[in-house]
N, C-alpha and C positions, 0 to 999 in steps of 0.2 A: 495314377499308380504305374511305377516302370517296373521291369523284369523282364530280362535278357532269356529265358528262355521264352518254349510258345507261350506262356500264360497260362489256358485255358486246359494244360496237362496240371498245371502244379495246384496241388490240395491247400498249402498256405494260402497263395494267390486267390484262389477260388475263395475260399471261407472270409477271406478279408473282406472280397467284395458281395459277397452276404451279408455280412456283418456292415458294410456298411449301406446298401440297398437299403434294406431293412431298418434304419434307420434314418432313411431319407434321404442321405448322399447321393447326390449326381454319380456317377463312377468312371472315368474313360481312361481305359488300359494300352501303355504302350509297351510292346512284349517282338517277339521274332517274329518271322514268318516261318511258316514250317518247313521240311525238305520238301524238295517239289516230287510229286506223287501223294505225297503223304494228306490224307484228309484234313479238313482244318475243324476244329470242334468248334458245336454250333453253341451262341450264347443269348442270352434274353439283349431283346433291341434296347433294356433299360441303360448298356453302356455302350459307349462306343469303344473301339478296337481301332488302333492304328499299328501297323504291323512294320517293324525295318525290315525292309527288305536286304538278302545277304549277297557282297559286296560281285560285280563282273569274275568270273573266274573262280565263285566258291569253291567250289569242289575240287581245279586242279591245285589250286592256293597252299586248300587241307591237307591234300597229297603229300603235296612238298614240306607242309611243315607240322607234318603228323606226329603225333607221341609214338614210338615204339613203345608198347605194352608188351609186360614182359606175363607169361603164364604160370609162374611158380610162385605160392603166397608169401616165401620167405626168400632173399635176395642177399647178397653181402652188402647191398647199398643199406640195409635196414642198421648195420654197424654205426656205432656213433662217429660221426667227424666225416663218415661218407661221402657227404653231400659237394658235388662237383662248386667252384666260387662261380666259372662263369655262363651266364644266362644261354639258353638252348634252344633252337628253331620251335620247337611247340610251347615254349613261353613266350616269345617273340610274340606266336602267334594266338594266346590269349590277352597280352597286353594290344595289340592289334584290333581284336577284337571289341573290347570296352572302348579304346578310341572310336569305333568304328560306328557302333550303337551310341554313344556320346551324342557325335555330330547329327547322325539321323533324328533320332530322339528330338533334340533341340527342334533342328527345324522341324520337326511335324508337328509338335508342338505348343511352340513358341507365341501363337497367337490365339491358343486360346486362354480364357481367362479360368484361374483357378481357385480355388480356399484351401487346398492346403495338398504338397508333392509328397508321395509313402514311395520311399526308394527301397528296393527290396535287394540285398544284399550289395556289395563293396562296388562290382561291375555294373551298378545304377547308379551309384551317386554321384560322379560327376555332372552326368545330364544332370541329375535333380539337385544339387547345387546348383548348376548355372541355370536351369531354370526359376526356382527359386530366388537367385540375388536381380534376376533382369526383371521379375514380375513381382518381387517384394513380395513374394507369398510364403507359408509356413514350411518346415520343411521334414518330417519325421524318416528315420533312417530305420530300416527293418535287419537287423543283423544276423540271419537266417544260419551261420556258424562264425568261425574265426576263419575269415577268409585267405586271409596270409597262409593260414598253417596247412588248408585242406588240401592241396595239390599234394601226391606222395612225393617226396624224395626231390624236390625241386632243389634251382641251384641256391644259393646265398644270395646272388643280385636281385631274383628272381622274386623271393620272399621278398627281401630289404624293399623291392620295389613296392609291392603291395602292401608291406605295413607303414610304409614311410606315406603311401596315398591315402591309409585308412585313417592315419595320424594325423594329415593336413584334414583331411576333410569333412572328420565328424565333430569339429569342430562349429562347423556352417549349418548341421540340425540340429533344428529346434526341440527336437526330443530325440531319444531313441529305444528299439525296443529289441529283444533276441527271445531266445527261445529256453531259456533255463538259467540259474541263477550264477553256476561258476561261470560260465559265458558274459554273463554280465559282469561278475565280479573280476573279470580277466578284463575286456574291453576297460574297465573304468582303469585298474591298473596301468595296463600298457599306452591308453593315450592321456591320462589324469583327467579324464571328464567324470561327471558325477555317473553313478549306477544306475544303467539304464531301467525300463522297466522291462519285467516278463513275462510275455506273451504266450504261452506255451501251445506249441503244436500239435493239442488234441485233437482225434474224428469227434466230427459230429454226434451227439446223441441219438439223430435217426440212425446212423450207422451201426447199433446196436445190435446185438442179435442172442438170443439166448438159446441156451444148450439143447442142442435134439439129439436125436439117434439118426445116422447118414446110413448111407450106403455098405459102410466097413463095417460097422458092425457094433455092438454093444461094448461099453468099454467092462462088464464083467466077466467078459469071458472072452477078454483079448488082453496084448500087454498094453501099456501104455502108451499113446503116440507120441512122440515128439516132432513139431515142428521148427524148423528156420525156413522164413518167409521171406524175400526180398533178394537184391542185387547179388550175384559171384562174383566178387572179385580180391583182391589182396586186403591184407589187412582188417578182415570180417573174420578171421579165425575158423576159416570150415576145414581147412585142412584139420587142425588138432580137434574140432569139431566132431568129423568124420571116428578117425584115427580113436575116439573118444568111447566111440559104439562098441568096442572089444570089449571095455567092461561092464555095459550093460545088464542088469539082471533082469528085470521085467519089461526090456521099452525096445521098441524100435524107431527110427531118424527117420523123418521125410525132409526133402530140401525143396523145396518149390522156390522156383525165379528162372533164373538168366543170367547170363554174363561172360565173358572172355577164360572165365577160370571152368565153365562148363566141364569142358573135355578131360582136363586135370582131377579134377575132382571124379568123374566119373573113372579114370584108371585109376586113382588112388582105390576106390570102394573096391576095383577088381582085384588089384594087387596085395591088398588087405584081408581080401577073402571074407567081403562084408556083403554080399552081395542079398543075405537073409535078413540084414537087418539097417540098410540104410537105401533108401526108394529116393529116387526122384520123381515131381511130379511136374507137369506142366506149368506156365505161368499162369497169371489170370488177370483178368480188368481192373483196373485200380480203383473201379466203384464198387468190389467185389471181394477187397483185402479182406474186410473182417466175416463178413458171410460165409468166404469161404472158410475159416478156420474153424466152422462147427464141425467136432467127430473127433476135434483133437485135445489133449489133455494136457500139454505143458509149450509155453513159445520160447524158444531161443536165442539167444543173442551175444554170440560170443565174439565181438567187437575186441582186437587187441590196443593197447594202447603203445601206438607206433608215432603217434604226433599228439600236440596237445590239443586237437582241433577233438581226434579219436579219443582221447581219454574223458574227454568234457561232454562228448554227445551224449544226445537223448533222443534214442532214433523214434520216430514216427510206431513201429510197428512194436515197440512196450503197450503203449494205448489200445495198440490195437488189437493186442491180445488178450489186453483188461477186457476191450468190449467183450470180444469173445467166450469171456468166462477161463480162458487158461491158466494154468499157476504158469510164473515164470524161473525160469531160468535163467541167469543173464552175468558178463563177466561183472568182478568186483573195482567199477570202474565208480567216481562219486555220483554221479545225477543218476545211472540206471539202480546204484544199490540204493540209494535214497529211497527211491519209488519202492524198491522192496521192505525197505524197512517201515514206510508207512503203510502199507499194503497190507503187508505179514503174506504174501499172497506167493514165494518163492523162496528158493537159494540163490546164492553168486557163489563164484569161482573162479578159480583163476585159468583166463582163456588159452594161456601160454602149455597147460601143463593139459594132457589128454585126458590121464588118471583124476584129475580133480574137477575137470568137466562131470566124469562120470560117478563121483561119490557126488557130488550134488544132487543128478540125476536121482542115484538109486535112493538116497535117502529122501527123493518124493515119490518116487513111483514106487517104493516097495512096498508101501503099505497102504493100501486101495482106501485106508478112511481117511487118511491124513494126505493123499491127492485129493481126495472130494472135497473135502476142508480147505486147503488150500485155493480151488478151482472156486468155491462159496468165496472165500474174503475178495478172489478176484472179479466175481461177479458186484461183488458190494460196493469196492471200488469205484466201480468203472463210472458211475455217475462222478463223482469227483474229477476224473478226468478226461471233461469231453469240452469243445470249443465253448459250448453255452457256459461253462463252469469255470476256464480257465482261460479262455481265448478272447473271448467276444466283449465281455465285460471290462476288462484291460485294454484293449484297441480302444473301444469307440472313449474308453473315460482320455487316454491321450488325443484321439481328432479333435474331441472337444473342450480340452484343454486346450489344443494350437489354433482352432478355427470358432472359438467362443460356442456358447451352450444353444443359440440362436440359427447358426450358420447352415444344419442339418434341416432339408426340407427344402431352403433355397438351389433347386436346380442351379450349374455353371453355364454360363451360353456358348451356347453350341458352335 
């Protein structure tokens, strides 16, 4: 199993190798090594771990050909035809990067013997093409989003590079799998290969947690909370998010995370004179996403659609607000309103517009039975979408489709 970040942070990553533990697979993860200081997570001795180390010079390298991130969620680069034609030092320096992990990868690899390579998104699969054609072994590609599209505002070469690579080389797997169906049904489009299958990025079922009474207080005799859970930064729509809480009738905004848009966001709430009614709260453990969101009554997600990478996702914390028991909120993009529509368990909105954030809003929180009601169908849900449901079952039927029905149980030598 390859993957360019550490591994042992990433929740797909992890559930895969559960998923296939548990079923007998040998497992040995090739992933980064961490920054240095930074602890390394500890994992059961049932895989091994081989780590690329990051190249002489990392960090002055990054200096030099660092992204400028820019702080304000809307840009004039977000205009159509913006987009600069030729490629840019912090592109350079992701394309750099995948060469770079490539060759490691390979050689650390290369001699041992496998049944079957899970590349996990576009910047693995070279290694795992060439390991694959040199060891004739099986090859399944994990398509974790549309990788071409996810960078903001890259240039033209920049993309053309990355989908001209995704085009050569999914070809070379033996299967493939993403995480929701217009992602799939886009893959199959843009390279003519058949429709992958999918996988979806549900928590766990232990991750579960049902409604208590916290610390804040009973929700009958408070307004409504509203959560958005997860990353700051452009293109997540918290500026009109924010800006959204004017028209609030019964609810107040918490924003729990991190991110570069931090600062911004906190003088918007002042400048706005929201300061009674939109809180930030600390980050938390990522073994702790859904736990924590007991005490809250609606989850967030006002995702705009600025790339089609954005308009197609289906972020991780939809699920995780099912566990939670929350009604959703969420923009009217297709795979998040989908989930609503089968749920019955929220409204969508249009994330562009403040005022329609906020009629969403009120028309769940104004009337304390038809939040409860809603907050129930999301509790009903939530089995429906957890990895045992949607994850695990779809993975192990593809390994053993590549690696025959037999193969699972035979340890790889070490």
């Amino acid at each position: 199993m390859l993957v360019t970040n550490e591994g042992l942070n990433d929740p797909r990553v992890l559930r895969a190798i559960h998923t296939a533990r548990r079923a007998g697979y040998g497992v040995r993860l090739v992933c980064r090594a961490p920054f240095s200081g930074k602890p390394v997570p500890v994992m059961s001795d049932e895989i091994d771990i081989h780590r690329v180390a990051r190249p002489w010079g990392w960090s002055r390298l990054k200096q030099l050909f660092a992204r400028r991130h820019r702080t304000s969620a809307v840009e004039p680069s977000d205009r159509p035809g913006a987009r600069p034609y030729w490629i840019r030092p912090w592109e350079l320096w992701v394309l750099g990067g995948i060469a770079w992990f490539t060759l490691q990868a390979v050689a650390k690899v290369r001699r041992f013997s496998a049944g079957l390579y899970h590349a996990n998104d576009l910047d693995t699969l070279p290694a795992a093409v060439i390991l694959s054609r040199l060891n004739n072994v099986p090859l399944l590609y994990d398509a974790h989003e549309l990788f071409s599209d996810q960078f903001n505002r890259t240039s033209r070469q920049f993309s053309g590079i990355l989908f001209g690579l995704e085009r050569w080389l999914i070809r070379f797997a033996h299967k493939v799998v993403t995480v929701n169906h217009s992602i799939a049904e886009t893959l199959a489009a843009w390279h003519k290969v058949p429709v992958p299958a999918v996988v979806m990025n549900c928590p766990l079922a232990v991750e579960v947690v049902r409604p208590r009474t916290d610390r804040l207080g009973g929700f009958s005799t408070r307004p409504a909370r509203l959560i958005y859970q997860g990353i700051f930064m452009r293109d997540r729509g918290l500026e009109e998010l924010i800006r959204s809480a004017a028209w609030y009738e019964s609810a107040e905004l918490y924003l729990r995370g991190y991110g570069a848009l931090e600062g911004t966001l906190r003088a918007l709430v002042k400048a706005e004179h929201l300061q009674n009614r939109v809180y930030f709260l600390p980050p938390i453990a990522a073994d702790q996403l859904v736990e924590s969101l007991a005490g809250f009554d609606v989850g967030l997600i006002p995702y705009r659609a600025t790339s089609l990478n954005n308009r197609l996702c289906l972020p991780n914390k939809i699920f995780e607000y099912l566990q939670a028991g929350l009604a959703l909120a969420v923009s009217a993009l297709p795979e998040m309103e989908r989930v609503v529509e089968e749920t019955g368990a929220g409204e969508v909105f249009n994330p562009e517009q403040p005022r329609d954030i906020a009629r969403a809003v009120n028309a769940m929180t104004g009337n304390a039975n038809r939040l409860a009601e809603l907050k129930g169908r999301a509790r009903a849900a939530a089995q429906r979408y957890t990895w045992e449901a949607q994850g695990a079952p779809q993975l192990l039927a593809c390994y053993r489709e590549l690696t025959g029905p037999t193969f699972a149980g035979r340890r790889s030598d070490r």
